[in-house]
N, C-alpha and C positions, 0 to 999 in steps of 0.2 A: 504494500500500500504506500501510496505514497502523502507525507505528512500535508499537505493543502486538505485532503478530506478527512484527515483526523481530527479531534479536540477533545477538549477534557471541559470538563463542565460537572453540576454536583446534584445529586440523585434527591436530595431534599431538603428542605430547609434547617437553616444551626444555628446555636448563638453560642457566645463565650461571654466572658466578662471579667473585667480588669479593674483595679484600682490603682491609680496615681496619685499622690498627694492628696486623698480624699478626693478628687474627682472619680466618680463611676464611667469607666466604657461600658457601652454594649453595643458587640460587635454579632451582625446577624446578616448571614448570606441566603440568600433566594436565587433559584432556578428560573430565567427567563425565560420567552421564546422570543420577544418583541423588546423594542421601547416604549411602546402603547403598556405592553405588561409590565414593566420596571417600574415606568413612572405611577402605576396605579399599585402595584405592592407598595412603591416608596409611599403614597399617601397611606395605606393603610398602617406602615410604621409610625409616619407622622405621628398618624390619631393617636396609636396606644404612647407613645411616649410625647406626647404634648405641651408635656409640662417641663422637659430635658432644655439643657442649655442650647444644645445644636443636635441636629440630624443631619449627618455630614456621608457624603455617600460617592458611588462609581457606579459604574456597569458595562459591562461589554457586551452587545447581541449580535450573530449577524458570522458567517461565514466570511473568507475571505477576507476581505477590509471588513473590521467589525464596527460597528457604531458604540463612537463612546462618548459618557458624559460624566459631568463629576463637579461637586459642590463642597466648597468648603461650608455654606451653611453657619456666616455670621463669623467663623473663623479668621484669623489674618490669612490674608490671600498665600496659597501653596501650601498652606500647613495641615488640612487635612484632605481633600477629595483626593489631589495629586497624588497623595503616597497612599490611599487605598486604591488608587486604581494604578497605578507601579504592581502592587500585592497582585492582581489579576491578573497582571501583563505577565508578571515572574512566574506565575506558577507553569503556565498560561494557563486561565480559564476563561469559557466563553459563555454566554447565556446567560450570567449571572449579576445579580443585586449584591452587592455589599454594601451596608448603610452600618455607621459604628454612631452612636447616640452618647453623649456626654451628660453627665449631671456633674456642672460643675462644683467642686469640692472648696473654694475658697482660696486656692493657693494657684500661683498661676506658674505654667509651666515653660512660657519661653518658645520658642519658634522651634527651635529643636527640639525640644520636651514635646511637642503638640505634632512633629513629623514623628517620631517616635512611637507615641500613643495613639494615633492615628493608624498606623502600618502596625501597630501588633494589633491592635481591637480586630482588625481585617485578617492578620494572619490566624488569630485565635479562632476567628470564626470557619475558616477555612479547615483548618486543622481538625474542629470539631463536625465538619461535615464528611461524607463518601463523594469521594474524586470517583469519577467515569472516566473511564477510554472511550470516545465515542468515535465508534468510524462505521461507513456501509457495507453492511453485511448479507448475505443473501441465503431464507432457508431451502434447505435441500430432502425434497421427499422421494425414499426408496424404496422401491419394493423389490421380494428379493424371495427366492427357494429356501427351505430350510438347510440345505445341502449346503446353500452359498454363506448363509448370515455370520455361521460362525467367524469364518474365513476373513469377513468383510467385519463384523464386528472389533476382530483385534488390531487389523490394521488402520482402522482409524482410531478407535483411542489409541492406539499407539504412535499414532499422528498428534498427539493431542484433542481430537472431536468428541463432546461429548455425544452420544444418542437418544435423543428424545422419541416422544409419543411414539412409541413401542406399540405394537399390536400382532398377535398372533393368528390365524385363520387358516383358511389354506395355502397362503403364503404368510412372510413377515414383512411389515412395514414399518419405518421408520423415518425420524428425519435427524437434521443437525447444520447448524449454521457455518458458513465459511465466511469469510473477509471473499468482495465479490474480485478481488484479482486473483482469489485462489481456485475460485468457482471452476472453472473449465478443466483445472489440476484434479480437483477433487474428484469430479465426473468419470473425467478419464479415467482412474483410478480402481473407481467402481466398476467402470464396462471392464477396464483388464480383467478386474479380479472375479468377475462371474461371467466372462466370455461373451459380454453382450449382452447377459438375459436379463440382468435388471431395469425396471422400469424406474426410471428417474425424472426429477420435474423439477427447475429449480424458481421460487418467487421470484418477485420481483425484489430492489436491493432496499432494502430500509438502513436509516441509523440505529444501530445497538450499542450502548453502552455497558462496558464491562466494568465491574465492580473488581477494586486488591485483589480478590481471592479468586475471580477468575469466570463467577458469575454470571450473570446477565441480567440488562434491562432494555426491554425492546420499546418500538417509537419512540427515541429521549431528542426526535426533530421534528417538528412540524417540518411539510413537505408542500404544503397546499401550493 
């Protein structure tokens, strides 16, 4: 695959929270698809936290060139939207709200103290959510003799693929997702090893997002 149709992005919303000199962070990332969607989550953080000194925020949506925006929120200019949205650009993540919300504590931190506290609230929150590998993937459904399955079974976990929706009848059917530049490998693969007789069909390519451990989360892109 190559990395222009990858991205990482985060499977669901998190928050962390920090204390500086008796000022409160709360640092809270959200899963975009849009700026239409950012900007209406960030209202709804507004609301619950309304009474905060600042709601200071970023976002990146958008493949390719991503659309980004970013508010210091009452802050001295650079000291917080910029370095929570640096936090997204580093990880990289795409699709995503980071909004970190101050209750100031009394004691003032300095232009440094406030890039600081700004970029951990963001990291903390990041840290505390599930990164995705998101890239397009394509499922693959087989069908196959019981003579052939075994055969065909080991060598693809032994590819790594996991097999799904399993079914036994008078034949065995199954499926399993490939990365779709692997797609045509895969196939092939399958005809060698049952001489042609299986029946294969592969979808159409969707984004799936892989979870650390190896998981899966399928549609993690609007495609409309």
């Amino acid at each position: 695959m190559s990395d222009d149709v990858t991205f990482h992005t985060v499977e669901a919303e998190a928050e962390a929270e920090i204390i500086i000199k008796k000022s409160k962070f709360i640092g809270r990332i959200v899963p975009v698809q849009s700026a239409a969607e950012a900007e209406a989550e960030l209202a709804k953080i507004r609301e619950v936290h309304k009474a905060a000194t600042h709601n200071c925020f970023a976002y990146r949506v958008g493949l390719g060139v991503p659309i980004e925006r970013f508010s210091d929120d009452g802050e001295p200019s650079g000291t917080a939207g910029r370095p929570i949205l640096e936090v997204l650009r580093r990880r990289p993540v795409l699709n995503a709200l980071v909004v970190v919300t101050r209750y100031f504590g009394g004691t003032l931190l300095g232009a440094n103290g406030l890039i600081r506290a700004y970029a951990d609230g963001a990291a903390k929150a990041m840290d505390a959510a599930t990164v995705l590998r998101c890239l397009p993937m394509q499922k693959l459904a087989v069908v196959c003799d019981y003579s052939q399955y075994g055969k065909l079974e080991y060598a693809l976990q032994e590819d790594g693929f996991s097999l799904e929706d399993k079914e036994y009848t008078n034949k065995v059917s199954f499926s399993l997702w490939a990365e779709t530049g692997d797609t045509e490998k895969v196939l092939e693969k399958v005809a060698n090893l049952t001489g042609g007789q299986a029946r294969m069909d592969a979808a159409k390519p969707e984004y799936v997002g892989v979870r650390p451990d190896g998981s899966m989360v399928h549609s993690v892109l609007n495609q409309g």
